[in-house]
N, C-alpha and C positions, 0 to 999 in steps of 0.2 A: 134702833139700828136697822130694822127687817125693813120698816118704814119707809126708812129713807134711802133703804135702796131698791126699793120695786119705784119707788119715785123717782129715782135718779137713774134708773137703768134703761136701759133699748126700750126704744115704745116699740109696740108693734104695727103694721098696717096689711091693708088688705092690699092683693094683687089680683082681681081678675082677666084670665087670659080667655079672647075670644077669638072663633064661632065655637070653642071651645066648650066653653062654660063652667070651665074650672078653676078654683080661686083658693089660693094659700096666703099666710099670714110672709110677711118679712119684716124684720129688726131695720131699726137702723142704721144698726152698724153690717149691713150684708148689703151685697149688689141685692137685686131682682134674681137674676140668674142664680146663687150662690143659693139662695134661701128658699130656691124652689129644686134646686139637686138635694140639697139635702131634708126635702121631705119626702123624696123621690119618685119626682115631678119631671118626666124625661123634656123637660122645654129644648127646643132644637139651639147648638151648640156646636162649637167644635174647639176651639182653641181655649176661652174662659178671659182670656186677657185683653179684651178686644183688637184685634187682630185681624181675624178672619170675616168678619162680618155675619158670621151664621147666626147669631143671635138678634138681628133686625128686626122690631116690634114698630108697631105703629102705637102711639099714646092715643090716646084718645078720650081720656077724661081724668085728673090729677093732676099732684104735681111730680115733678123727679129731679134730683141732682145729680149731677155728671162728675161721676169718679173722676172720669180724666175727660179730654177734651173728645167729643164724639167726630168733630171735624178732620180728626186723622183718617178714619176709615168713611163716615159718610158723605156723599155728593151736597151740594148745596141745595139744590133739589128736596134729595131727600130730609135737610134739615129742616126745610120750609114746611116740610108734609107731616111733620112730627114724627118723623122716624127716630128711634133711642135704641141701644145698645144696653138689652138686660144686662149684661157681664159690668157694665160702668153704670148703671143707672141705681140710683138708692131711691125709696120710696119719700117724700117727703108728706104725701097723705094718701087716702086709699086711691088708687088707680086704677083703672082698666086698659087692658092694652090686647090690640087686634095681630093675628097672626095668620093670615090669608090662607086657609085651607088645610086649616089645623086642627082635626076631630080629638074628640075626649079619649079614646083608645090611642092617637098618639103622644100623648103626654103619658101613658103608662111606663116604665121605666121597665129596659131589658130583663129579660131574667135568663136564667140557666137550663139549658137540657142535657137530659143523656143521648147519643146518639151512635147507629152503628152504620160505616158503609156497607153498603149492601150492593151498588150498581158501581161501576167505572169504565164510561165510553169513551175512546180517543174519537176528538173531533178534526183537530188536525195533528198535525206532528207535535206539538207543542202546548194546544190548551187537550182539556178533556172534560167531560162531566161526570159529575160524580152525584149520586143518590144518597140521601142517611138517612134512617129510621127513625123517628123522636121517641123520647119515651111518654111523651103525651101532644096534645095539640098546639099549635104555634101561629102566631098571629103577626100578620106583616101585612107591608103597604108595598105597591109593585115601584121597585128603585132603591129601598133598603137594601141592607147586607146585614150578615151576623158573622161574629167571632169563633172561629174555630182553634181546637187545642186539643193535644193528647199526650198523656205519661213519658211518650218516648220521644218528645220533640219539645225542645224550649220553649216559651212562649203561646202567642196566641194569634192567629193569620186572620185576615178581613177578606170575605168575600160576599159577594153580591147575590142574593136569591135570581136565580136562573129561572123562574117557573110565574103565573100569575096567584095573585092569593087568592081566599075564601074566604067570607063572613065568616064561617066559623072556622076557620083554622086549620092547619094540613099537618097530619102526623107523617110526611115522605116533604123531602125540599131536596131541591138539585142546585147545582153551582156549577158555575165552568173555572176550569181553574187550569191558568198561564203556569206551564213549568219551567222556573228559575232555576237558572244554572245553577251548581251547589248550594241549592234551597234546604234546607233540612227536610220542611216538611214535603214539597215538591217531589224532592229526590226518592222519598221512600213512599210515598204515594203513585208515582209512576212505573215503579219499581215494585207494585204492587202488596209491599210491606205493610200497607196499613188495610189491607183486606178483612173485612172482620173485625177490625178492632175498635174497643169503645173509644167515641171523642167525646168529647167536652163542645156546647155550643151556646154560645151568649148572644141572644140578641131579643128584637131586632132593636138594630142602630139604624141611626144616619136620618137628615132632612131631604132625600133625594126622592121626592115623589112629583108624581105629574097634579100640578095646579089647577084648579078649577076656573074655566075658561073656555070660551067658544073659537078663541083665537086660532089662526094656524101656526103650527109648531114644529121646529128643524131638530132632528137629532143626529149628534155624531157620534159616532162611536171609533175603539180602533184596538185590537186584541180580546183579551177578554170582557172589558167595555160592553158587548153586546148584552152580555146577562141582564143587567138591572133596567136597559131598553128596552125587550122582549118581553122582560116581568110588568112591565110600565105597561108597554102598549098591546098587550094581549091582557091585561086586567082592564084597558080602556075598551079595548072590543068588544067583552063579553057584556060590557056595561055600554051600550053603545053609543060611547062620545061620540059627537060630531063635530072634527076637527080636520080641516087638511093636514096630512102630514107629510114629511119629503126623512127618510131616513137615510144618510149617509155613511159606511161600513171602508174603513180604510185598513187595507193589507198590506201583506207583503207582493205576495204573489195570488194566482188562480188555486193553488192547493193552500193556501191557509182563509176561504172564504172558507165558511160553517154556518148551519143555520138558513139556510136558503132556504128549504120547503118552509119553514115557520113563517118567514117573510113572506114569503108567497101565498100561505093562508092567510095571513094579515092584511097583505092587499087585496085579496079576493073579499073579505068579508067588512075591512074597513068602513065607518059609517062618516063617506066624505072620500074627498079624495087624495089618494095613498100612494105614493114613489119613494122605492128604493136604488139608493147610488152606491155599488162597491168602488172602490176605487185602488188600484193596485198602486203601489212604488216603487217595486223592483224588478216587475214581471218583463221577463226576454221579450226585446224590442219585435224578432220573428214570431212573439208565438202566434195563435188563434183569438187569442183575447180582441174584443170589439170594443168593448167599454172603457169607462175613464180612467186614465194614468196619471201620475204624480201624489201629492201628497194628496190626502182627502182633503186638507186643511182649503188647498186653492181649488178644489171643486164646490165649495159652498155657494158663493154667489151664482153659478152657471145654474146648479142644480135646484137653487131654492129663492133666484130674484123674483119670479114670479107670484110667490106664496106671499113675501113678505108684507108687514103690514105696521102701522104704530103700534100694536098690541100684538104682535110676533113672539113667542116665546122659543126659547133655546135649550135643551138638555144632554148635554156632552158629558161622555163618561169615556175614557181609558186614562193612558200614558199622561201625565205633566205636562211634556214639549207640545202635543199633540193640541190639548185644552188651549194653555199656554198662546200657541198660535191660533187656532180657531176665536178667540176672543175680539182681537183688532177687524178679523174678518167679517165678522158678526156686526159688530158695533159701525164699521163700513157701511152697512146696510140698514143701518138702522135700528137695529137691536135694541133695547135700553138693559143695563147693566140690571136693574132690579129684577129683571126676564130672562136672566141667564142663570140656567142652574147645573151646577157639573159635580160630578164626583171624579177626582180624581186616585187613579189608582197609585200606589205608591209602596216601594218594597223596603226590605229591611236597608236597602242603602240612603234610603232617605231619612234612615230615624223614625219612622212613621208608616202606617199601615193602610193609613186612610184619610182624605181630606173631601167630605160628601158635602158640600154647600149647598143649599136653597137659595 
């Protein structure tokens, strides 16, 4: 009977994910995906059901069956290219599959720290930064976020590493962090209630890092949005990519821009050429303001036709509506969808904490 049921049970197969060079076993009764979470194997993700598309692999030697039809979420394009959907894809024999600028430390799977605030600077009325102590060193890619939570607050909030990282890892990480109207954790965080006190922090998360490429690249941001930018493109600097870049910062007014000197050393030290766009949408038609008005969303084309190119990449981080619209404006220009990479920021009114796409 033992016989004939290792005969008759799940075979197994190999999965190599590359430039990776990391490779686990899957059944065949598991997606790809499914059978590399649970050896834990942080392969880039976000929804599990294919949906989102975050899970986009390229095949590139095997065979694979299709849970469900990959034509709901993939381009025709991209069917041609052999692009597959780990979350739907089962192993029919061993495979390799390419994951464009996907190192062996990113497939490491989050873990837990202890952490204490110890800094909290208001940057405008409304975001602010905040410093934590780790209780040992933490490793991140500039554009992730990590999970925060503490004993006195439900739950667990997503925000974006504010800071660039280190080969070896930074026992201090900063955050800007938007305060939501009767937020829990917001409200006693501004209210300087959580002064001192231990949090709980999970990460890193999220596929939201700058791709390896010579191309020139548009970023948008718009609230606290600027964080995982900053993190991006001052961990590009000090490595010093050489990429045009045109960064676009959409406010409210002249008092909720922040971060300006850092931009400023960005552009001074940039390798290539560097412009940044604030763009206001509510600022008093009298005031002093010189620069661009309206949504940031319809300053894209003005402030970045020039840069564009077939190989143009995109990396937009805040609000929904914001992404949401920036995408048609993108794609107007020429963009291609597979070059577009956004995190969307998202509160508890969404059900959701976070939606980071590559």
């Amino acid at each position: 009977m033992g016989l004939l049921k290792t005969l008759l049970g799940p075979r197994t197969r190999q999965v190599t994910v590359q430039p990776a060079g990391t490779s686990f076993e899957v059944r065949s009764n598991q997606s790809i995906l499914e059978a590399a979470l649970s050896q834990g194997i942080a392969f880039p993700h976000s929804c599990t059901v294919g949906t989102c598309g975050s899970c986009k692999c390229r095949l590139t030697t095997g065979r694979i069956r299709e849970i469900s039809n990959f034509g709901y979420v993939l381009s025709a394009e991209e069917l041609q290219g052999n692009i597959i959907l780990a979350c739907q894809a089962a192993a029919c024999s061993d495979v390799e599959l390419e994951v464009p600028g996907l190192s062996a430390h990113r497939l490491q799977p989050a873990a837990d720290y202890t952490a204490t605030l110890t800094q909290s600077v208001d940057l405008t009325h409304d975001i602010r930064e905040i410093t934590l102590k780790l209780d040992r060193p933490l490793r991140f890619d500039g554009g992730q976020y990590a999970q925060l939570a503490c004993d006195s607050v439900y739950g667990a909030r997503a925000y974006s590493f504010a800071m660039a990282p280190t080969a070896a890892g930074v026992e201090e990480v900063s955050f800007f962090v938007r305060h939501v109207p009767e937020g829990q954790f917001t409200d006693r965080l501004f209210a300087g209630e959580l002064d001192g006190e231990t949090l709980r922090l999970h990460g890193p998360c999220g596929n939201f890092w700058l791709r390896e490429s010579r191309a020139s690249m548009i970023c948008v941001a718009g609230g606290s949005g600027l964080a995982p930018l900053l993190s991006m493109l001052e961990d590009a600097c000090a490595r010093h990519v050489g990429r045009s870049c045109v960064v676009l910062f959409g406010a409210r007014t002249a008092a909720d821009l922040y971060a300006e000197d850092r931009l400023s050393a960005l552009a001074q030290s940039w390798n290539g050429a560097f412009r940044f766009v604030p763009v206001l949408s509510d600022e008093l038609p009298d005031s002093a303001w010189q620069g661009a008005r309206g949504l940031v969303t319809t300053a894209i084309a003005e402030a970045a036709r020039d840069l564009i190119s077939g190989e143009s990449e995109a990396y937009l981080c805040g609000p929904p509506g914001m992404i949401d619209a920036a995408i048609p404006e993108l794609e107007a220009l020429g963009i291609q969808a597979p070059n577009m990479h956004f995190d969307k920021f998202l509160d508890g009114s969404h059900g959701l904490s976070r939606q980071a796409l590559g």
